[in-house]
Structure formats: C-alpha cells, structure tokens
PDB file of N, CA, C and O in Angstrom:
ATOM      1  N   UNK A   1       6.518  -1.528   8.238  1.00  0.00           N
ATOM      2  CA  UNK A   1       5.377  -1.764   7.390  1.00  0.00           C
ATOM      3  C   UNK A   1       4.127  -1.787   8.270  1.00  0.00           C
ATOM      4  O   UNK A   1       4.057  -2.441   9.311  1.00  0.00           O
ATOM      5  N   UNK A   2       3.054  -0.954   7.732  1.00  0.00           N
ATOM      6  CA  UNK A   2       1.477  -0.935   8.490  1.00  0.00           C
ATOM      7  C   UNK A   2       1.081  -2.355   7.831  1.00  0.00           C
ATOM      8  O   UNK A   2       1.589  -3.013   6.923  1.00  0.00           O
ATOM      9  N   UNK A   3      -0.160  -2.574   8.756  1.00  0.00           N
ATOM     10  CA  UNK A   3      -0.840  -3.463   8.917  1.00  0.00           C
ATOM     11  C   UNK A   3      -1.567  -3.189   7.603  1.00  0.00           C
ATOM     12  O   UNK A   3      -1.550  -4.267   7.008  1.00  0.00           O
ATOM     13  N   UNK A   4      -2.150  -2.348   6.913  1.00  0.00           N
ATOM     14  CA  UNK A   4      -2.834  -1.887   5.857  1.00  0.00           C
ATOM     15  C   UNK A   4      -1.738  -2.589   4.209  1.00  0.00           C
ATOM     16  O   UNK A   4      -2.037  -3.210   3.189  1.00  0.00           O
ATOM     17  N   UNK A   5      -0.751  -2.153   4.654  1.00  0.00           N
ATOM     18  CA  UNK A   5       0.602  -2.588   3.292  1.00  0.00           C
ATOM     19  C   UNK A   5       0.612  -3.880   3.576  1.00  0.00           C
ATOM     20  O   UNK A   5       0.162  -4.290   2.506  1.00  0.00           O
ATOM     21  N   UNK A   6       0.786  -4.832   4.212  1.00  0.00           N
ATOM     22  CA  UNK A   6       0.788  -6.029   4.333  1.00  0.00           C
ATOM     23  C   UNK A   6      -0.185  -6.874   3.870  1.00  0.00           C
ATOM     24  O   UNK A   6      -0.121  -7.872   3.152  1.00  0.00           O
ATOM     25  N   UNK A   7      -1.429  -6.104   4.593  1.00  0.00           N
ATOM     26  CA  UNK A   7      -2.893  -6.522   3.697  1.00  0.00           C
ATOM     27  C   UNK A   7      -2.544  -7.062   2.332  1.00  0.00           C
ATOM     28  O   UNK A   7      -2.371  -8.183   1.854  1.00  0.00           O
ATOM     29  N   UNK A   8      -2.502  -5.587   1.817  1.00  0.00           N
ATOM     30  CA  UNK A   8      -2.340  -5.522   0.102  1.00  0.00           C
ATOM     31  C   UNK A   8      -1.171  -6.189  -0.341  1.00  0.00           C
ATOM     32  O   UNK A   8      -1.073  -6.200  -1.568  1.00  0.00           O
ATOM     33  N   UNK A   9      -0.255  -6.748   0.274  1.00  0.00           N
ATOM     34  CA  UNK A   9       0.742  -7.560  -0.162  1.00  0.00           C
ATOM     35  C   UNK A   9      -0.019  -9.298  -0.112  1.00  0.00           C
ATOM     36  O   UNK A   9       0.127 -10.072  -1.059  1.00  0.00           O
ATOM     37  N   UNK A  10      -0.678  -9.608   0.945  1.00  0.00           N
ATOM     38  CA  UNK A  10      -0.926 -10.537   1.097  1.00  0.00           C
ATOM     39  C   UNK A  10      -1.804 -11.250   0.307  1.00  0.00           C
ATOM     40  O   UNK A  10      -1.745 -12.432  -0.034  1.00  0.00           O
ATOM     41  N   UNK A  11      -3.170  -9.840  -0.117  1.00  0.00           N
ATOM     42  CA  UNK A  11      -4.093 -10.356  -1.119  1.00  0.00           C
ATOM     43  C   UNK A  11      -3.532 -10.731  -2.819  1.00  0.00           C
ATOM     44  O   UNK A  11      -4.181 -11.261  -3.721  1.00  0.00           O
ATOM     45  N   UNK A  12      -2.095 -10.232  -2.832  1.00  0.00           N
ATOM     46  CA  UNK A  12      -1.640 -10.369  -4.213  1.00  0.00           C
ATOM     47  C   UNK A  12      -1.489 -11.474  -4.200  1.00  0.00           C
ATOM     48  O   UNK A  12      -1.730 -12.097  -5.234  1.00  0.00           O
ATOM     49  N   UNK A  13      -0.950 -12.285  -2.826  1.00  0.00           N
ATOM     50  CA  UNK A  13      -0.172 -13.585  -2.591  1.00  0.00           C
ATOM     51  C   UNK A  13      -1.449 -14.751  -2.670  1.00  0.00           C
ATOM     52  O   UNK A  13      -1.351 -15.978  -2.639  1.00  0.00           O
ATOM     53  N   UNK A  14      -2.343 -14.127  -2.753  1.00  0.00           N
ATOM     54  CA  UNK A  14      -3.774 -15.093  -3.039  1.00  0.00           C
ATOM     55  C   UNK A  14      -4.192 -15.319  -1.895  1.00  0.00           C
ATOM     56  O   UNK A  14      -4.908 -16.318  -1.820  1.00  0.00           O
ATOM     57  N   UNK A  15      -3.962 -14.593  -0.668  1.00  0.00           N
ATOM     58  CA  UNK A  15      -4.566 -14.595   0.620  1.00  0.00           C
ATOM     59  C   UNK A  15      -5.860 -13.713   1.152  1.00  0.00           C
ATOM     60  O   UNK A  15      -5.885 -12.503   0.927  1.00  0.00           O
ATOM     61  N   UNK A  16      -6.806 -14.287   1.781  1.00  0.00           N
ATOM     62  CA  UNK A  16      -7.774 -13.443   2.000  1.00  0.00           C
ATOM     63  C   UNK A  16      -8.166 -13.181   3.832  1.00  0.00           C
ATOM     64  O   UNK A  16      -7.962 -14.111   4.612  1.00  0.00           O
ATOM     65  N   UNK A  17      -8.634 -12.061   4.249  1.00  0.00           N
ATOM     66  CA  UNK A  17      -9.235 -12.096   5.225  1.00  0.00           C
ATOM     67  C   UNK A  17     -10.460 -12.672   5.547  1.00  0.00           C
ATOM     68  O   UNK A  17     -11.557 -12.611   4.992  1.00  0.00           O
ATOM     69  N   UNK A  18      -9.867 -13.538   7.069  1.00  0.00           N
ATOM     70  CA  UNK A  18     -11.803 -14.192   7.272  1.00  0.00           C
ATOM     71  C   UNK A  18     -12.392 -13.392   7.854  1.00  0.00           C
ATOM     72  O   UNK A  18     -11.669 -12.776   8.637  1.00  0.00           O
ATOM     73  N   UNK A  19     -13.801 -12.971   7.845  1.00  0.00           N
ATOM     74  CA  UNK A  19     -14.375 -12.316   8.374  1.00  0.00           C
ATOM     75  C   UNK A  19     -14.138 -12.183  10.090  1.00  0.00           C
ATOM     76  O   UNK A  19     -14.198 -13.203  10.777  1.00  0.00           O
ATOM     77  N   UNK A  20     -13.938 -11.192  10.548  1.00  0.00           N
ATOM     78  CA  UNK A  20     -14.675 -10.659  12.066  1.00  0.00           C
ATOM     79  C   UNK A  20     -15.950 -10.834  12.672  1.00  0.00           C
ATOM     80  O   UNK A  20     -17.007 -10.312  12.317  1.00  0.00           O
ATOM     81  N   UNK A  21     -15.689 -11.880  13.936  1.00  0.00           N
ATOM     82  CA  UNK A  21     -16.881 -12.029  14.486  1.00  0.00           C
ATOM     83  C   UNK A  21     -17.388 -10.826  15.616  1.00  0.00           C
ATOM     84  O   UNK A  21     -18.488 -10.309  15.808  1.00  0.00           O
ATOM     85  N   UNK A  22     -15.877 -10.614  16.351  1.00  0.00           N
ATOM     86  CA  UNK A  22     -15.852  -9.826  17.257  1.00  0.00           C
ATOM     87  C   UNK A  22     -14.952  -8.222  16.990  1.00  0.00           C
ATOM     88  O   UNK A  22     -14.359  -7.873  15.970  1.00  0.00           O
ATOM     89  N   UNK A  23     -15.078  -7.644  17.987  1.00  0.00           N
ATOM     90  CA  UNK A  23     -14.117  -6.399  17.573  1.00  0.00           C
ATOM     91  C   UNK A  23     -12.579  -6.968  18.546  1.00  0.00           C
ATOM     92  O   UNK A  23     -12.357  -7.817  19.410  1.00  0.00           O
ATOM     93  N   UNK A  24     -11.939  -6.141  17.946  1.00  0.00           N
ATOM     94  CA  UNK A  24     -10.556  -6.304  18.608  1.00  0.00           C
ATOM     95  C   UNK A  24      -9.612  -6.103  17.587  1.00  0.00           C
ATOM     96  O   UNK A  24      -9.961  -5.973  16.414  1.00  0.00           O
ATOM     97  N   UNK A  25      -7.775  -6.051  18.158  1.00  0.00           N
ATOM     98  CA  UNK A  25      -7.076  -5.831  17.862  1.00  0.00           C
ATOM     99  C   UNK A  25      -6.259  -6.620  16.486  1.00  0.00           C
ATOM    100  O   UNK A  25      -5.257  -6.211  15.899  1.00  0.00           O
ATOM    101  N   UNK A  26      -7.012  -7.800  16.229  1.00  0.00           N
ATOM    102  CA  UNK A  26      -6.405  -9.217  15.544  1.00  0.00           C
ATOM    103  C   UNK A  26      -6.960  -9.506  14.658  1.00  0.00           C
ATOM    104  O   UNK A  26      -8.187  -9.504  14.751  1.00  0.00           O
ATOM    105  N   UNK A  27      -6.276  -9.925  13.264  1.00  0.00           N
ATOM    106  CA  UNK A  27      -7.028 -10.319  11.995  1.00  0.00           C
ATOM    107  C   UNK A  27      -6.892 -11.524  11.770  1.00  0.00           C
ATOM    108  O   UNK A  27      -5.810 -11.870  12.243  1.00  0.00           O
ATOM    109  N   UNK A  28      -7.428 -12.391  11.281  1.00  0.00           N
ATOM    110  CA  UNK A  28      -7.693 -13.494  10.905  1.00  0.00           C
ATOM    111  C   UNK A  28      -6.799 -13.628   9.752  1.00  0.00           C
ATOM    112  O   UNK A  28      -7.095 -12.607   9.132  1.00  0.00           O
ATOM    113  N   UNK A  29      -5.793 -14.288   8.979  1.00  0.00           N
ATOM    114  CA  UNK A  29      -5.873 -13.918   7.577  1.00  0.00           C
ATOM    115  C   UNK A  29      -5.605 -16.068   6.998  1.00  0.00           C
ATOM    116  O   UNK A  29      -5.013 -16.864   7.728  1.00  0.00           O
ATOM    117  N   UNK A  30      -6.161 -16.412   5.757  1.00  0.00           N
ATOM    118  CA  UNK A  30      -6.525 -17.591   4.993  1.00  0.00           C
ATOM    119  C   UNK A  30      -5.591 -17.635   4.005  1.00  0.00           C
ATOM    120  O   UNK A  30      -5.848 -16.947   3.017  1.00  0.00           O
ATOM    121  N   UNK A  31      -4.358 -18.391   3.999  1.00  0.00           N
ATOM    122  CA  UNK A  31      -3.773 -18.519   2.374  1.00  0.00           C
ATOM    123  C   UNK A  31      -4.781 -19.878   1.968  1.00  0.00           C
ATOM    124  O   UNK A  31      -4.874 -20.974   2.522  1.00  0.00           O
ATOM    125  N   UNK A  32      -5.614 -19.216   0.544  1.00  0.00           N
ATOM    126  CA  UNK A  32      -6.523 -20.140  -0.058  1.00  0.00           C
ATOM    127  C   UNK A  32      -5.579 -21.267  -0.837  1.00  0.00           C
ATOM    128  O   UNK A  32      -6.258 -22.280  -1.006  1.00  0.00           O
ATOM    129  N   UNK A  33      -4.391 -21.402  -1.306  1.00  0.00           N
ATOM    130  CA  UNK A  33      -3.632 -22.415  -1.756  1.00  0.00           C
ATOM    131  C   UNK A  33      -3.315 -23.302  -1.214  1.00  0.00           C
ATOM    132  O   UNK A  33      -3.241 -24.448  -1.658  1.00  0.00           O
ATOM    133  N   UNK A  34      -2.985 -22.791   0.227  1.00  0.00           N
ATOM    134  CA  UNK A  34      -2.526 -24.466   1.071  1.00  0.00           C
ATOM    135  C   UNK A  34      -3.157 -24.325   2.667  1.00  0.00           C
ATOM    136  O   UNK A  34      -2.662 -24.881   3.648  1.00  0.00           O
ATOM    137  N   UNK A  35      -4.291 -23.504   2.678  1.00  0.00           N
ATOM    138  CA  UNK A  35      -5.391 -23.612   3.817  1.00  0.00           C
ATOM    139  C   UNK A  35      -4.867 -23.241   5.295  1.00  0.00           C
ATOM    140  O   UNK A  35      -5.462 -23.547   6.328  1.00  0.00           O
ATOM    141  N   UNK A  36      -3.318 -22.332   5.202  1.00  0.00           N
ATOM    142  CA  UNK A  36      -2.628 -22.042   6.407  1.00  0.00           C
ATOM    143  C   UNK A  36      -3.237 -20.840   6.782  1.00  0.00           C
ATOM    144  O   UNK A  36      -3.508 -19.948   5.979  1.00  0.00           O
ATOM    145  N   UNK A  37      -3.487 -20.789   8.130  1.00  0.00           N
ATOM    146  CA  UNK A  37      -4.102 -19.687   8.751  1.00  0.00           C
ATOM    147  C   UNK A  37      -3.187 -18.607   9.809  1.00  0.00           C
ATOM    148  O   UNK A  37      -2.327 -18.993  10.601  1.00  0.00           O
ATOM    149  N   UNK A  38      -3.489 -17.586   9.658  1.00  0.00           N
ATOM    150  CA  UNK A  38      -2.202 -16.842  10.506  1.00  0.00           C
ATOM    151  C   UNK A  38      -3.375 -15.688  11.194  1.00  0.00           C
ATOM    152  O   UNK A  38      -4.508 -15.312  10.894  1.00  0.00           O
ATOM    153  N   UNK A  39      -2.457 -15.415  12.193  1.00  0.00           N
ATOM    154  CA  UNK A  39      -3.350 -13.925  13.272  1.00  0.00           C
ATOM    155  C   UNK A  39      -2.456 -13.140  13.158  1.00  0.00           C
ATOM    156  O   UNK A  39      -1.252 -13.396  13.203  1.00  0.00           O
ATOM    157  N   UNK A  40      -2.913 -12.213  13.017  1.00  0.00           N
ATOM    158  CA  UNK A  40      -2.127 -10.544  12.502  1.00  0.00           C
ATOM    159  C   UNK A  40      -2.711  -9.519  13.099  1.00  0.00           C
ATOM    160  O   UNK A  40      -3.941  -9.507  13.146  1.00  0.00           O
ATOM    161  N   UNK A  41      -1.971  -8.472  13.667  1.00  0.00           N
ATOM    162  CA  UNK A  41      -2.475  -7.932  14.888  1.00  0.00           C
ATOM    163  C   UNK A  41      -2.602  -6.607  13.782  1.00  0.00           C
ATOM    164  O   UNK A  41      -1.782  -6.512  12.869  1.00  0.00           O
ATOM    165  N   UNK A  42      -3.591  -5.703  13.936  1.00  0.00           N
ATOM    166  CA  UNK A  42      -4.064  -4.303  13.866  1.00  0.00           C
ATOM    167  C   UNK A  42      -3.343  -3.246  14.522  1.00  0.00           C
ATOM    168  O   UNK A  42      -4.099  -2.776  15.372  1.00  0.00           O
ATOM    169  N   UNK A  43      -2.294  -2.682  14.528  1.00  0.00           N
ATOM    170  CA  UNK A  43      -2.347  -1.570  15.260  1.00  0.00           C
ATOM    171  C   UNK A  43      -2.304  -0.243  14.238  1.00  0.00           C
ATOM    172  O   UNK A  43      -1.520   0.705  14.292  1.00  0.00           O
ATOM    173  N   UNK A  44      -3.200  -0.434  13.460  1.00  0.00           N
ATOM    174  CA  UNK A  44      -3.368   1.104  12.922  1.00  0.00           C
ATOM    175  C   UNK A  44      -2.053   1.967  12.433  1.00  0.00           C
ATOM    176  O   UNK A  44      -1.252   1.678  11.544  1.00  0.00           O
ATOM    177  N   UNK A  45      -2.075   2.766  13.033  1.00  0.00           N
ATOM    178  CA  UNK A  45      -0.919   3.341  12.323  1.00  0.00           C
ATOM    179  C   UNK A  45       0.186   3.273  12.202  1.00  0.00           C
ATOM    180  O   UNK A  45       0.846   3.756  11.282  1.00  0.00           O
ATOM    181  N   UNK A  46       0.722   2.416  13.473  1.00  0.00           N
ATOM    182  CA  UNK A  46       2.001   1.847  14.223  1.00  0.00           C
ATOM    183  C   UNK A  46       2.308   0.989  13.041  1.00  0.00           C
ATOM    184  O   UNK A  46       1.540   0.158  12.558  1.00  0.00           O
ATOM    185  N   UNK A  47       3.452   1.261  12.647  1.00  0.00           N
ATOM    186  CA  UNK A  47       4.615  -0.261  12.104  1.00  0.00           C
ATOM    187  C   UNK A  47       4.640  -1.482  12.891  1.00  0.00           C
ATOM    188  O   UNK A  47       4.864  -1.435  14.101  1.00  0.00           O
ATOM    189  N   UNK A  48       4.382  -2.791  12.155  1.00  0.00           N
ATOM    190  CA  UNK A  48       4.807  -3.915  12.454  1.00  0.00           C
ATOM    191  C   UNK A  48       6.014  -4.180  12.695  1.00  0.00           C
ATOM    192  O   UNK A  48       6.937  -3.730  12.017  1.00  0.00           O
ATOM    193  N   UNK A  49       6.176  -5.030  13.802  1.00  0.00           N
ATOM    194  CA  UNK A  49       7.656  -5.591  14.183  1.00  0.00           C
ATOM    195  C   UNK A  49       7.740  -6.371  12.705  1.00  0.00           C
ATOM    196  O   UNK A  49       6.877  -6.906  12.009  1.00  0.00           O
ATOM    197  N   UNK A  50       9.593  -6.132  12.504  1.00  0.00           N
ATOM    198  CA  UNK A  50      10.023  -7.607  11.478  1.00  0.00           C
ATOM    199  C   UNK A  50      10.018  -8.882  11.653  1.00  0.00           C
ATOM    200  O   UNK A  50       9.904  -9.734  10.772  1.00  0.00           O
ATOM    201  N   UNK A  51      10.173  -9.089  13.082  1.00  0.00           N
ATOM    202  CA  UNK A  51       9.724 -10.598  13.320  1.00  0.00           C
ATOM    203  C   UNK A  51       8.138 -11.440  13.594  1.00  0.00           C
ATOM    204  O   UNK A  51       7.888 -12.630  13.786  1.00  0.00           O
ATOM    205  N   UNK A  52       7.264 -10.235  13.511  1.00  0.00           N
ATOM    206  CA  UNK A  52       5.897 -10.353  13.528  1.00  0.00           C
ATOM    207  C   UNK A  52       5.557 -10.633  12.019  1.00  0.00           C
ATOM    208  O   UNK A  52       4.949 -11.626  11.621  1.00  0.00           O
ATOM    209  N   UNK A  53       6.062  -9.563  11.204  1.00  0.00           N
ATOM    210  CA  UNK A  53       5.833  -9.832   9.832  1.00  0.00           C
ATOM    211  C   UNK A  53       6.404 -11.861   9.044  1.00  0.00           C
ATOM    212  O   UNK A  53       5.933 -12.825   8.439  1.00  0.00           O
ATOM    213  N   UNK A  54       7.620 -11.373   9.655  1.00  0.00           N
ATOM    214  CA  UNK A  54       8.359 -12.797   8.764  1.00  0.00           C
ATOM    215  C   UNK A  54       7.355 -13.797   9.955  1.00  0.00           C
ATOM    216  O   UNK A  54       6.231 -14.061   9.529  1.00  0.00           O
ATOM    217  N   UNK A  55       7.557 -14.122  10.800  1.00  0.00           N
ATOM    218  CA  UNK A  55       6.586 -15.051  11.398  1.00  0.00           C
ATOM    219  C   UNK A  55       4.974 -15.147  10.292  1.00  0.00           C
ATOM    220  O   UNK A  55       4.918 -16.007   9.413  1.00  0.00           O
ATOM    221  N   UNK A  56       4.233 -14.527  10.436  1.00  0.00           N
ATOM    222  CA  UNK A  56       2.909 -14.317   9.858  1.00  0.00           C
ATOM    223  C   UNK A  56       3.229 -15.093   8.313  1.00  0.00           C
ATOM    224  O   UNK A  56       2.489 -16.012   7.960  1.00  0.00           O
ATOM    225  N   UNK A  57       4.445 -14.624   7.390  1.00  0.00           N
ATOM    226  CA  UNK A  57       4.565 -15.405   6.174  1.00  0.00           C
ATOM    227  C   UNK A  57       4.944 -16.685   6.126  1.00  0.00           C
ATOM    228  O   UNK A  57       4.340 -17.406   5.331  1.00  0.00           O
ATOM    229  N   UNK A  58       6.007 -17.261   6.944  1.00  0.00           N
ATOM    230  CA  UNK A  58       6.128 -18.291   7.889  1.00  0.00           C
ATOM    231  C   UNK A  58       4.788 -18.951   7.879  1.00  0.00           C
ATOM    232  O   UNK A  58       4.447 -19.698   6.962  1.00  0.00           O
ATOM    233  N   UNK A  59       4.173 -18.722   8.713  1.00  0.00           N
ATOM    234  CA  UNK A  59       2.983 -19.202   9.013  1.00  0.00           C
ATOM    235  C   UNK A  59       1.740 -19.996   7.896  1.00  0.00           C
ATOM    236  O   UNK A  59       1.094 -21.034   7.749  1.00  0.00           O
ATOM    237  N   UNK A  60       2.001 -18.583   7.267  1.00  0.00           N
ATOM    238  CA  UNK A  60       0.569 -18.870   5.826  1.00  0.00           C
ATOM    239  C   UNK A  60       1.883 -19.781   4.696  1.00  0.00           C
ATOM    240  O   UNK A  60       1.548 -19.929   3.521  1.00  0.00           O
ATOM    241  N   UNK A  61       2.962 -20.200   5.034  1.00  0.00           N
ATOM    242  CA  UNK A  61       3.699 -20.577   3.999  1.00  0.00           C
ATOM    243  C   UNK A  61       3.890 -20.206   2.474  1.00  0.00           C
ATOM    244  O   UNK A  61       3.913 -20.764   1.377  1.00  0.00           O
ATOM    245  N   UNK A  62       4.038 -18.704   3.134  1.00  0.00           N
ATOM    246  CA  UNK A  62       4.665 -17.979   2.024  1.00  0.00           C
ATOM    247  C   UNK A  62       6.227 -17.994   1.642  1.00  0.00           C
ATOM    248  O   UNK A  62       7.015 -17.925   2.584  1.00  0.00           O
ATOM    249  N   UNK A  63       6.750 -18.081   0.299  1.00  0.00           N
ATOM    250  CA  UNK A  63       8.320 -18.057   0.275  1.00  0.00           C
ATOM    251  C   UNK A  63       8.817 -16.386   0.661  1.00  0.00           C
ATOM    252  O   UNK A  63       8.058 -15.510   0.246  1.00  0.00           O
ATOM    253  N   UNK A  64       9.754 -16.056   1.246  1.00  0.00           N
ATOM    254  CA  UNK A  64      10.064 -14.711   1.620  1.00  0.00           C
ATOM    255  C   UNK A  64      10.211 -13.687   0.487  1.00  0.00           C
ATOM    256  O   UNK A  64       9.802 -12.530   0.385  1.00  0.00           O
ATOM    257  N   UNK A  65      11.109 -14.684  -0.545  1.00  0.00           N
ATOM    258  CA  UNK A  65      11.361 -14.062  -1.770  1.00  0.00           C
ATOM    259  C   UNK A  65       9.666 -13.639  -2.128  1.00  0.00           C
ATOM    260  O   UNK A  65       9.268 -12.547  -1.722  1.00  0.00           O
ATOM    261  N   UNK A  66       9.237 -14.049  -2.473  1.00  0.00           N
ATOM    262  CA  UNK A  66       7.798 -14.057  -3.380  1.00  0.00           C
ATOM    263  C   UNK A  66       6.901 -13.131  -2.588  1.00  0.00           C
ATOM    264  O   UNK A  66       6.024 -12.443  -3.111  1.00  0.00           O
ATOM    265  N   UNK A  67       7.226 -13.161  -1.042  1.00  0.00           N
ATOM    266  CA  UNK A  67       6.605 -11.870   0.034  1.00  0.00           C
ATOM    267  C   UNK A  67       7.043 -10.357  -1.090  1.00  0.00           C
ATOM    268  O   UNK A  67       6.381  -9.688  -1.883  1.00  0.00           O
ATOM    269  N   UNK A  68       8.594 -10.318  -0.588  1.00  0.00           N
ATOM    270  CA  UNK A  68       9.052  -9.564  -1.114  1.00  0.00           C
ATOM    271  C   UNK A  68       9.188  -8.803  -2.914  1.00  0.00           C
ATOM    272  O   UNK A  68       9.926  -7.902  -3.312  1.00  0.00           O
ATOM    273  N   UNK A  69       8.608  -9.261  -3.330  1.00  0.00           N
ATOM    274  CA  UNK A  69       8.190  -9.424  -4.763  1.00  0.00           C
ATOM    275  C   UNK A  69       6.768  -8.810  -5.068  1.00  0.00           C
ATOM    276  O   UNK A  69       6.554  -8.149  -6.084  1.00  0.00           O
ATOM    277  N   UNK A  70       5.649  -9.127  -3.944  1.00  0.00           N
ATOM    278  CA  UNK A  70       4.247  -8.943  -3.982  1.00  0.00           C
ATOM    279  C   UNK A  70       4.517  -7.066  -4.166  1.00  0.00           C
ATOM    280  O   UNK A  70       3.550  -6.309  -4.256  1.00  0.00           O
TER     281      UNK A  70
END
C-alpha cells in the first residue's frame, strides 16, 4: 500500500493531516477522536512496509478490523 491509499483510508477513519512546517520525508497525521498522533513516512511511489502500516494504526488507535473496512 502507497502512502497516498493510506491517506484516503485514514481520512475516512476521521483522521486528518497536520500541516507541514518543513519539507521532508514524514507526515504528521491527528486521529481527531482520541487526539493520537502518528508519523508516516512519504515515499512516493514505493509501498509501505506491513509493519509500518499496522504500527501507524496502532498508534492513532485505530481497530485493525475498521482499518480494513475504510
């Protein structure tokens, strides 16, 4: 999965990106329900590792099922 599909999975999940102060490789991302914050790396066209992904939902305390569902 790109970094782009995850996006759009995440914003379904009621998650938003915080803005960029700087440039670089790393996104910020906000689950607005329970205020968990996660860093999610950019690499463009490259696929995400699976343990980068499940970590990151982990993180924002997403249920896997309900990832998988988005």
């Amino acid at each position: 999965m790109r970094y782009k599909e995850l996006a759009q999975k995440l914003r379904r999940l009621g998650c938003e990106e915080i803005e960029r102060k700087s440039k670089g490789a790393h996104r910020k991302w906000l689950n607005l329900s329970n205020q968990n914050v996660a860093v999610i790396p950019d690499w463009g066209s490259k696929d995400l590792k699976f343990g980068t992904i499940k970590a990151t939902i982990k993180q924002l305390g997403i249920e896997w099922s309900a990832f998988e569902e988005a």
